[in-house]
C-alpha positions as CSV (number, residue, x, y, z in Angstrom):
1,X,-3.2,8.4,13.2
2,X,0.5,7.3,14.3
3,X,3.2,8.1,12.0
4,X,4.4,4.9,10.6
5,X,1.1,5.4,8.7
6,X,2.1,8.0,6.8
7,X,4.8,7.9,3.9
8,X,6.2,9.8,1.1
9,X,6.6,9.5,-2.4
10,X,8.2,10.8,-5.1
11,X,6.9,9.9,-8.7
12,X,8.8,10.8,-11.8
13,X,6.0,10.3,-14.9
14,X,7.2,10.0,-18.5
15,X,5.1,9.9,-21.2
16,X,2.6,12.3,-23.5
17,X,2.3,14.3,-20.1
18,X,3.1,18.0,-20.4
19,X,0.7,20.3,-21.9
20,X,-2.0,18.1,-21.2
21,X,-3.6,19.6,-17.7
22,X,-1.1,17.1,-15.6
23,X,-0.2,19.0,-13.1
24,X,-3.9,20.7,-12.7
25,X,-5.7,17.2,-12.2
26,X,-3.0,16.3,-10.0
27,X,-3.1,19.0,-8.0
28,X,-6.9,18.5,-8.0
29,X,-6.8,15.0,-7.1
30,X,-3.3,15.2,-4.4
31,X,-5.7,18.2,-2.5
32,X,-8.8,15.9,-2.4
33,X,-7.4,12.9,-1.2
34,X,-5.4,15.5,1.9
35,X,-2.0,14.7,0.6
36,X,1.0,17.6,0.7
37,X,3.6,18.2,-1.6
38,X,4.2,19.4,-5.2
39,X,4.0,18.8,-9.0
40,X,6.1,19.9,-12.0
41,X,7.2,19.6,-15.2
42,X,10.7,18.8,-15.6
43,X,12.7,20.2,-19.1
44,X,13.4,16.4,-20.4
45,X,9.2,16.1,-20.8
46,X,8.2,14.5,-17.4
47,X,6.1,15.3,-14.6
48,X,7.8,15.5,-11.0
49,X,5.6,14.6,-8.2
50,X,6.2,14.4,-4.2
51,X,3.7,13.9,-1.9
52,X,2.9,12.9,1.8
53,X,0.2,11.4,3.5
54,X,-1.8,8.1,4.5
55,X,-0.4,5.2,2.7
56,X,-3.5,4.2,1.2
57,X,-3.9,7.8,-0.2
58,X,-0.5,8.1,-1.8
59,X,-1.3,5.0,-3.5
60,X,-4.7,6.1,-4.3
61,X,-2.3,9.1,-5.9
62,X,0.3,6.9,-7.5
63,X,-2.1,4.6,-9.2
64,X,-4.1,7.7,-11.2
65,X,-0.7,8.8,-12.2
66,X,-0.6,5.5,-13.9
67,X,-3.0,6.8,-15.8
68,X,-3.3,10.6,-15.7
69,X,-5.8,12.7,-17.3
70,X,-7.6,11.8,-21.0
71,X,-5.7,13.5,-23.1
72,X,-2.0,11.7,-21.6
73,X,-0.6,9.4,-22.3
74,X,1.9,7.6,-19.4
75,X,4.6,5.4,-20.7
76,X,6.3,5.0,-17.4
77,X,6.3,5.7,-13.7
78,X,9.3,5.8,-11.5
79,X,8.5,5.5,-7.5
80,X,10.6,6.4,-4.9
81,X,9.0,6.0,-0.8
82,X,10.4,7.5,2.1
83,X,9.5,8.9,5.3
84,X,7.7,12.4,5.5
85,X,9.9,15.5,5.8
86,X,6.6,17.5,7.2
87,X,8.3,20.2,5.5
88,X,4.5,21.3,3.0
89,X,1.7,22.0,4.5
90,X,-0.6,22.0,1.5
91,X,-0.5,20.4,-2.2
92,X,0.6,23.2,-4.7
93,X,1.7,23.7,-8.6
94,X,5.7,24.4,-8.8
95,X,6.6,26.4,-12.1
């Protein structure tokens, strides 16, 4: 796979999405699909997001966060794409 395949994104959520397993599922989801990168709550009540991979599965990514898990609920969804920093080697839970 060439690089200009591969992208990042950063996704801010805002919603109902603390305290509701957001970062767990995501996690979940972000190491399924073989993406890097990171989740957190942020203190103003969103959920911070960066991840790296195939296009196709960063959007497979940003389009649950549309959603996130059943007990959520997502108001909004802020995207930001770049070009992978290569700088996480797996998908992991910031606190």
């Amino acid at each position: 796979m060439s690089e200009e395949e591969k992208v990042s994104s950063h996704i801010l959520i805002s919603g109902h999405v603390q305290g509701v397993l957001f970062r767990a599922y995501t996690e979940r989801l972000a190491g399924s699909l073989g993406l890097v990168g990171w989740v957190r709550n942020l203190k103003d009540g969103k959920v911070e997001v960066y991840c790296e991979g195939e296009r196709e599965k960063v959007e497979k990514l940003i389009e649950w966060c549309r959603k996130g898990p059943p007990s959520a609920e997502v108001r909004d969804v802020e995207l930001k794409y770049g070009e992978p920093t290569h700088q996480t080697k797996a998908f992991e839970i910031l606190r």
